[in-house]
N, C-alpha and C positions, 0 to 999 in steps of 0.2 A: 581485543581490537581497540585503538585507542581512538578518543574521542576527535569529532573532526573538529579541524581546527575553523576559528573566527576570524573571516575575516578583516573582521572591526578590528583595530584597538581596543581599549578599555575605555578611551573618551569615545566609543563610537563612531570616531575617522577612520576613512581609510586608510588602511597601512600600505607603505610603498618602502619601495628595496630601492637602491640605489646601486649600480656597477660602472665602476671606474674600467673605462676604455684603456687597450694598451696602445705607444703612440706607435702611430703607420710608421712601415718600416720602410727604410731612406726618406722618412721626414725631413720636409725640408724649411728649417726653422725651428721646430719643435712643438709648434704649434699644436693645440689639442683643444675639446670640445669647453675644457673648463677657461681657456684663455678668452674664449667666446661667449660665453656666457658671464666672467666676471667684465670684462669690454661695455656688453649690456647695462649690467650692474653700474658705469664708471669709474671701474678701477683703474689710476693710469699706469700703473703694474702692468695690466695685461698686453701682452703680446697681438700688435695690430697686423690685419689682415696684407699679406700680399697680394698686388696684382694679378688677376687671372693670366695666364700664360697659354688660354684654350684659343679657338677661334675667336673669339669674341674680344678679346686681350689685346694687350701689345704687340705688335710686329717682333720677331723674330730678328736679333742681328743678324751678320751674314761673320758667320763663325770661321776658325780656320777650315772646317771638313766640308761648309758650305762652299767656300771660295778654291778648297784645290777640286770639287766637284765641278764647280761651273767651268772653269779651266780645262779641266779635262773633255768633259761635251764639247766644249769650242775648239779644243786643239782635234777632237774627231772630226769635227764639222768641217777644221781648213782641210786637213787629209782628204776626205773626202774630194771635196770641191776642187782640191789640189790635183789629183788623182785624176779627176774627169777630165783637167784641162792640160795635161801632161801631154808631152811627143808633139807637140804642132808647132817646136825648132827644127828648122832642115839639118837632116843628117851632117850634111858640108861645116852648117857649122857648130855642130857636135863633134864632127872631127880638129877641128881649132882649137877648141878650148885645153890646156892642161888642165890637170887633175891636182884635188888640193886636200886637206882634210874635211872633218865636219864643220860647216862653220859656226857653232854656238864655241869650239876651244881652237882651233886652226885658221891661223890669217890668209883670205879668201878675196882676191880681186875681184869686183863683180860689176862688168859694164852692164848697164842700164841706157838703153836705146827708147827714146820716145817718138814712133813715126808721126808725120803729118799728114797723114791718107786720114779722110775725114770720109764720115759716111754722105749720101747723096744730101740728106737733110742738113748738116751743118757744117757744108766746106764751104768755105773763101772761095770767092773767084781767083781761078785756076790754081786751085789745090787739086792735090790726086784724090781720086775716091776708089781707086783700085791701084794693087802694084803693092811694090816696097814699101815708096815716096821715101822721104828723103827724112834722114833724123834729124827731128825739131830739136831733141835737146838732148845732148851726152856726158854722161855722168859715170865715173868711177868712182865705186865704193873699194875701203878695205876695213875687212871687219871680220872682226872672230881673234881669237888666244892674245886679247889686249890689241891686238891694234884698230884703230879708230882714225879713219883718216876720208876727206872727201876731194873731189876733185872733178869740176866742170869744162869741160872744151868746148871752148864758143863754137857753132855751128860753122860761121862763115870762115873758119881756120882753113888757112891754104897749106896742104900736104899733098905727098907723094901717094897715091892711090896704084898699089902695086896691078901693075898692067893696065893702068886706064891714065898714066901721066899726070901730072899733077890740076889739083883742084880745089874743091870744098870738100873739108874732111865729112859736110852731112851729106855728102851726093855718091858716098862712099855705098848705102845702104841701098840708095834706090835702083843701083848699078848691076851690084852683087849680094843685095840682103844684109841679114847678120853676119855670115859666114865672111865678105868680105869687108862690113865693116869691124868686125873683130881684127882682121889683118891687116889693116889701115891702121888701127888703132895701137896696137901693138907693135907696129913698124914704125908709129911715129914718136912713138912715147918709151920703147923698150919695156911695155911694162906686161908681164903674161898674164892674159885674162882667165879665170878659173871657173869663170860662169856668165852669162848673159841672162839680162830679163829683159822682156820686151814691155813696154805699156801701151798699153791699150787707153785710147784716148776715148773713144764712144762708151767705155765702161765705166773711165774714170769717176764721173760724175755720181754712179753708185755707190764707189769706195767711200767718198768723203762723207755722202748722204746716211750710207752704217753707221760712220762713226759719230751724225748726230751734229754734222757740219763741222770748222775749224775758225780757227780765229789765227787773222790774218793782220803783221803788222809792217805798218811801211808807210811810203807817200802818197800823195793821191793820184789815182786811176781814174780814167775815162778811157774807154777806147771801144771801138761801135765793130764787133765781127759779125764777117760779113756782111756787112754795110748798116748793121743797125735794127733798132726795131725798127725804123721806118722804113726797111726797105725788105723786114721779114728775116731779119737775123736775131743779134742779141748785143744788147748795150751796157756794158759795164760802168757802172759807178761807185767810185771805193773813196772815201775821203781820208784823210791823212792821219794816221794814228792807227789806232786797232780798232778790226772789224771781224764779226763772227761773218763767215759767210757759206752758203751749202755748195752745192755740187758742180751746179750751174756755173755760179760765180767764179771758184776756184778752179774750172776749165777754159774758162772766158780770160782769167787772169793768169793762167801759163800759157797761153796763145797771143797772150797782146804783145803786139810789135811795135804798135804805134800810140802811144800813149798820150793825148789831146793836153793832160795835166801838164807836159813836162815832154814836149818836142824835142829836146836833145838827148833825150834819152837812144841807148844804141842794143845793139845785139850783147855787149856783155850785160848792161842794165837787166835785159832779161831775162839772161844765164841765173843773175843773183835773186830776181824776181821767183824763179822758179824753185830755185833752193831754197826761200823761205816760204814755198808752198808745202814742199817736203819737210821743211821743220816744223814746221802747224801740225803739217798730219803727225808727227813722230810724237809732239807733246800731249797731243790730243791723245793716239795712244797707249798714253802714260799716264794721262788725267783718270778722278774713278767715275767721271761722265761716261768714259767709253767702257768701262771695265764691265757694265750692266750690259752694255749692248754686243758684249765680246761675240758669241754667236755669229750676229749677222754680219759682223767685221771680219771673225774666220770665212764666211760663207763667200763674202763681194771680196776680200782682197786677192785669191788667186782668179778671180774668172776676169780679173780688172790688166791685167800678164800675163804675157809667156815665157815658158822659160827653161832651161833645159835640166833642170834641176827636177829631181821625185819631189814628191810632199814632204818624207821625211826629214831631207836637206833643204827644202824653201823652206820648212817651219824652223829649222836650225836658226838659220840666215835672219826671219824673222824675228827670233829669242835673242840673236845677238844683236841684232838693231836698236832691241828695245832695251837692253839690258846695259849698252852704252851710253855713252856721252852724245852731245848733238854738238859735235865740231863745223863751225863755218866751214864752206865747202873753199878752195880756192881756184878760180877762176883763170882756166889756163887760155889767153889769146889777146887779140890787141884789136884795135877800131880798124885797122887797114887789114887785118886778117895776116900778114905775116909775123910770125912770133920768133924773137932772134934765140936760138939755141942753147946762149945763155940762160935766160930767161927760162927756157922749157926744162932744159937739165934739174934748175934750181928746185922748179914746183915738182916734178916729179919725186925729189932726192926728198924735199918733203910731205911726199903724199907715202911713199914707202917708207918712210921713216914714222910713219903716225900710227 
């Protein structure tokens, strides 16, 4: 049996063993316990420590699989909300509409009707607060397989309103709905509409509020709806240049008629006024301000329309808006409301041509 061994050395110290570690596997750096301890020592050899990457650490960028994630949740989130708010276009004018491809690769007319039925709380003296009411502002888009094009018809435009004689092409709605302002529209312009949205003015002010308000640029605004705060309405004030504004504001300011700033101002001034409401939201859109709050911009943008469109062809519609150009829209009508043929021909040949 062999003798037991001493712990001592021969000078009476302790003896110690030493075992080199092997480095972690998918080391990142190569880091190891001797880089650490000669650091100690001051060696400036040694390999310095990297930031913690734990809870404690550095924020996390938002990586490519972070960002087609969040994307993906938001695009469920519009479907959803999309889904809920579907089928509350009248049949009649579901039967109007031709049929087109998907709009994110197939060019896709899509009237855009905004009524002026206001709820009990924020209509004008003698605005409708039931019914049709009459379209405040009308807009055709074309959009999808490249083409990019916009196009505003002044409200007070005098047409032929089939079976009700001639009048204002927005009295066209409050008459006969969507269904017969699509055949007004259509009738006056030769252009086949593929789709309708409806906006919703009493929701409006949610959509902008998602995306965390817009910035709005132009001339100065004043104009008191519904007679004002002094008399329990709401008072806009916008001075000249760019202004970030929320929900409130930019509902206040696609409604002014009358602008205190700038009294010659007329119904096409407004027409253009409201296109650069819609161009704020599209940039805003497109900024990474709103990319964080995509979510609840999926959630408020369909309950804010209607529109005869599934979820899966509004989110198209929406993919293609974004993924375009932001063309001035052109303004089809005149200050006396009769628009000479010439004139109409021209804007139309280039709005289908865009």
């Amino acid at each position: 049996m062999p003798p037991p061994t001493d712990p001592k050395g021969q000078d009476g110290a302790p003896e110690y063993r030493v075992y080199r570690s092997r480095k972690p596997w998918l080391s990142r750096g190569g880091r190891d316990d001797r880089d650490e301890l000669a650091q100690l020592r001051g060696d400036p050899s040694a390999k310095r420590a990297r930031p913690s990457r734990g809870p404690a650490g550095p924020r996390r960028g938002w990586s490519r699989g972070r960002i087609a994630r969040w994307v993906l949740v938001s695009s469920l989130v519009f479907l959803v909300s999309a889904q809920i708010q579907q089928g509350q276009v009248a049949d009649a004018a579901n039967q109007r509409l031709g049929g087109a491809g998907y709009p994110l690769w197939s060019p896709n007319n899509i009237l855009v009707l905004g009524s002026d039925v206001r709820t009990s709380s924020n209509a004008e003296p003698g605005a409708q607060t039931s019914g049709n009411g009459r379209s405040d502002s009308i807009l055709l888009l074309r959009v999808g397989g490249g083409a990019n094009s916009r196009m505003a018809i002044a409200r007070d435009t005098i047409v032929e309103i089939p079976g009700h004689g001639r009048g204002k092409i927005n009295g066209a709605f409050s008459i006969g709905g969507p269904a017969l302002a699509i055949e007004t529209v259509e009738a006056y312009t030769g252009i086949d509409i593929n789709h309708v949205v409806l906006v919703s003015f009493a929701d409006f002010p949610e959509l902008i509020d998602a995306m965390g308000g817009i910035t709005y640029r132009g001339g100065c605004v004043v104009s008191r709806i519904n007679g004002g705060f002094a008399r329990g309405g709401y008072t806009l004030r916008l001075k000249a240049g760019k202004t970030h504004i929320d929900g409130e504001q930019a509902l206040a300011l696609a409604r002014t008629r009358k602008n205190e700033c700038n009294k010659q101002e007329n119904d096409l001034t407004r027409a253009r006024r409201q296109q650069k409401v819609v161009g704020a939201m599209k940039r805003r859109l497109l900024s990474p301000f709103a990319f964080v709050r995509l979510p609840m911009i999926a959630w408020a943008a369909p309950r804010s329309l209607r529109s005869d469109m599934s979820g899966p062809t509004l989110l198209g519609l929406f993919a293609a808006l974004a993924t375009s150009g932001s063309p001035d829209a052109t303004v089809l009508g005149t200050e006396s409301g009769q628009v000479p043929d010439e004139l109409k021909q021209r804007v139309v040949r280039r709005f289908l041509a865009g």
